[in-house]
KEKE-3310 file (N, C-alpha, C; in steps of 0.2 Angstrom, whole numbers, plus 5000, padded with zeros to 4 digits):
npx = (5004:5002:5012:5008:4993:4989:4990:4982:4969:4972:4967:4967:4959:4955:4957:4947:4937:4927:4927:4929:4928:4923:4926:4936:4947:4943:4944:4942:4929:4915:4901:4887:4891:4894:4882:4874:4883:4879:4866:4867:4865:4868:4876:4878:4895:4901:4915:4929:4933:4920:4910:4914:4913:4898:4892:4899:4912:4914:4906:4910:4924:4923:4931:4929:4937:4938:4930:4926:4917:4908:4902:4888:4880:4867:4865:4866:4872:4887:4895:4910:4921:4936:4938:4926:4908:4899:4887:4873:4865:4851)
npy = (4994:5013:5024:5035:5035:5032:5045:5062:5071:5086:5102:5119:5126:5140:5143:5138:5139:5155:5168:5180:5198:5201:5213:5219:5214:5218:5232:5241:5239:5248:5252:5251:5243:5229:5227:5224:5211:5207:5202:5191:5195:5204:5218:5230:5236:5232:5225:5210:5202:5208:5202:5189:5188:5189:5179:5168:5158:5153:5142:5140:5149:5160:5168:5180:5190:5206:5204:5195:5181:5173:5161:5154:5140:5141:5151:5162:5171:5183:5197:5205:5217:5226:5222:5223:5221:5222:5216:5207:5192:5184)
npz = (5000:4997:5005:5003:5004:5017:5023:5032:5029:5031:5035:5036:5048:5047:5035:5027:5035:5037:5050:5052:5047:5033:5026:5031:5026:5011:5009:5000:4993:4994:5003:4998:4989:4996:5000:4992:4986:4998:4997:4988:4973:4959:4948:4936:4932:4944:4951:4943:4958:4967:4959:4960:4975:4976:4967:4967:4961:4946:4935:4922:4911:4898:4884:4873:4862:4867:4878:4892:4899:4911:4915:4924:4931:4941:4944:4931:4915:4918:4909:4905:4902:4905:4914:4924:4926:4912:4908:4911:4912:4919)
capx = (5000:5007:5013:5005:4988:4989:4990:4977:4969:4971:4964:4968:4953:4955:4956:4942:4929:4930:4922:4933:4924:4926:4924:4941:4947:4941:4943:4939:4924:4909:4898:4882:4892:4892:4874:4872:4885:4875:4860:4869:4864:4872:4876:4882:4900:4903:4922:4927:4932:4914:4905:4914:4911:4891:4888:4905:4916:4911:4907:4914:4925:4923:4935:4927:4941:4942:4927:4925:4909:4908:4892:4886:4873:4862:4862:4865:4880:4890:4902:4916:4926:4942:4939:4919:4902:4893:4879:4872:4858:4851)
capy = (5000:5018:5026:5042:5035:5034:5054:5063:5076:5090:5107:5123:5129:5149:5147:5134:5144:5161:5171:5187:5203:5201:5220:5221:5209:5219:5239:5246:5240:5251:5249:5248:5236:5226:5225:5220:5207:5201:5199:5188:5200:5208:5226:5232:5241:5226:5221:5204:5202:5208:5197:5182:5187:5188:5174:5162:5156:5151:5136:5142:5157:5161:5175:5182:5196:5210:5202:5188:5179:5168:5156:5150:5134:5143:5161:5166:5175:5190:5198:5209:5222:5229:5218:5227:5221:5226:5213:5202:5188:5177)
capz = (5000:4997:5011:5005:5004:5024:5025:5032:5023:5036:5034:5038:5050:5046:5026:5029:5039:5040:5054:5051:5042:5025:5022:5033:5019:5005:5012:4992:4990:4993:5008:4993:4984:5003:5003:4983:4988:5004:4993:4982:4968:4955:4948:4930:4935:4948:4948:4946:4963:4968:4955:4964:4981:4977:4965:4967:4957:4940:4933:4916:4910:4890:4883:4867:4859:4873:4883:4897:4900:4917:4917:4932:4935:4942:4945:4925:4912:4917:4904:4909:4897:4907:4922:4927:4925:4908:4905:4917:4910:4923)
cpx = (5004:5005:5008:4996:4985:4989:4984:4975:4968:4971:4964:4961:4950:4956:4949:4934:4931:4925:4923:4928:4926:4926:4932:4946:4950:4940:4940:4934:4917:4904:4889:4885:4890:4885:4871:4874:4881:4869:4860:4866:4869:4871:4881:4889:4904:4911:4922:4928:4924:4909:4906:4911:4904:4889:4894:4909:4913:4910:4912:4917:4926:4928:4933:4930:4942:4935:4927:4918:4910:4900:4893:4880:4870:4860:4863:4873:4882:4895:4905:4916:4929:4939:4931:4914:4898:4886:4879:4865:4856:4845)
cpy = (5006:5022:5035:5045:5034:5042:5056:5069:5082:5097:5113:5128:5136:5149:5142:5136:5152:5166:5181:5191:5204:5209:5222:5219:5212:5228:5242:5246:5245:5250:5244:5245:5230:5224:5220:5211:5200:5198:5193:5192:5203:5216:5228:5240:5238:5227:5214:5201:5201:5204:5189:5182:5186:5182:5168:5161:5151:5145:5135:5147:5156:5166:5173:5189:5201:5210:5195:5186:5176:5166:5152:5144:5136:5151:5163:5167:5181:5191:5202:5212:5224:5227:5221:5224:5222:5225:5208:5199:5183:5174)
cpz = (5000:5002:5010:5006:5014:5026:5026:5028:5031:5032:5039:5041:5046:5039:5025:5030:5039:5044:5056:5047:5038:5022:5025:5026:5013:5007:5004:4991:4994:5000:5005:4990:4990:5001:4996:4985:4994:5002:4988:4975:4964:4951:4940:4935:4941:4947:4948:4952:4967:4966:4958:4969:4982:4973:4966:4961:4950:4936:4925:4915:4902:4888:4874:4865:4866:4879:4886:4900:4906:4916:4922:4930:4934:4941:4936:4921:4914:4910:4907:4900:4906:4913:4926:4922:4918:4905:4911:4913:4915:4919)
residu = (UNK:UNK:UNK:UNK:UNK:UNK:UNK:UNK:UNK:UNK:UNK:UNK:UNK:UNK:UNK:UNK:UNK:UNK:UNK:UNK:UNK:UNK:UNK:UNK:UNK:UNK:UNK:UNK:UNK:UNK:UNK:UNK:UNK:UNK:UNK:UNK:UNK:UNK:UNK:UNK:UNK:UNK:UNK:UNK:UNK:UNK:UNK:UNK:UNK:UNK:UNK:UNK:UNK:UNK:UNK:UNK:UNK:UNK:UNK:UNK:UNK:UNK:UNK:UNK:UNK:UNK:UNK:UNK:UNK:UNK:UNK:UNK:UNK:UNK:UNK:UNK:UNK:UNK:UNK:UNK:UNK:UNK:UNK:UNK:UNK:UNK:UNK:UNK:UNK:UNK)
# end
């Protein structure tokens, strides 16, 4: 048996869970970005930063010439131009 299949899979609590204030975190964003963000909602002018924090990480990301799409599952498509929000379809 290989000795590496014995290892535990150990987990760093604090990147794990986090119980910190994410607005410490993330001091540029907005306090009305915040609330968009808590809603899980979106906002044309978003960054992508802020586009992950409220809908997550993307199932897919497209790059079509000097835009990037993210399609999610469930929540819909954003498009980006110069890293900010321009269309949002859910």
């Amino acid at each position: 048996m290989n000795s590496d299949s014995n290892q535990k899979f150990v987990v760093d609590f604090d990147k794990a869970f986090s119980f910190k204030d994410p607005k410490k975190k993330y001091p540029k964003i907005k306090n009305e970005i915040w609330t968009v963000i808590q809603n899980e909602s979106m906002r044309i002018g978003m960054t992508k930063e802020e586009a992950e924090l409220s809908w997550g990480t993307p199932k897919e990301i497209v790059m079509y010439g000097s835009t990037e799409q993210w399609v999610y599952e469930t929540s819909g498509t954003l498009t980006f131009k110069n890293g900010m929000v321009i269309k949002i379809d859910e």
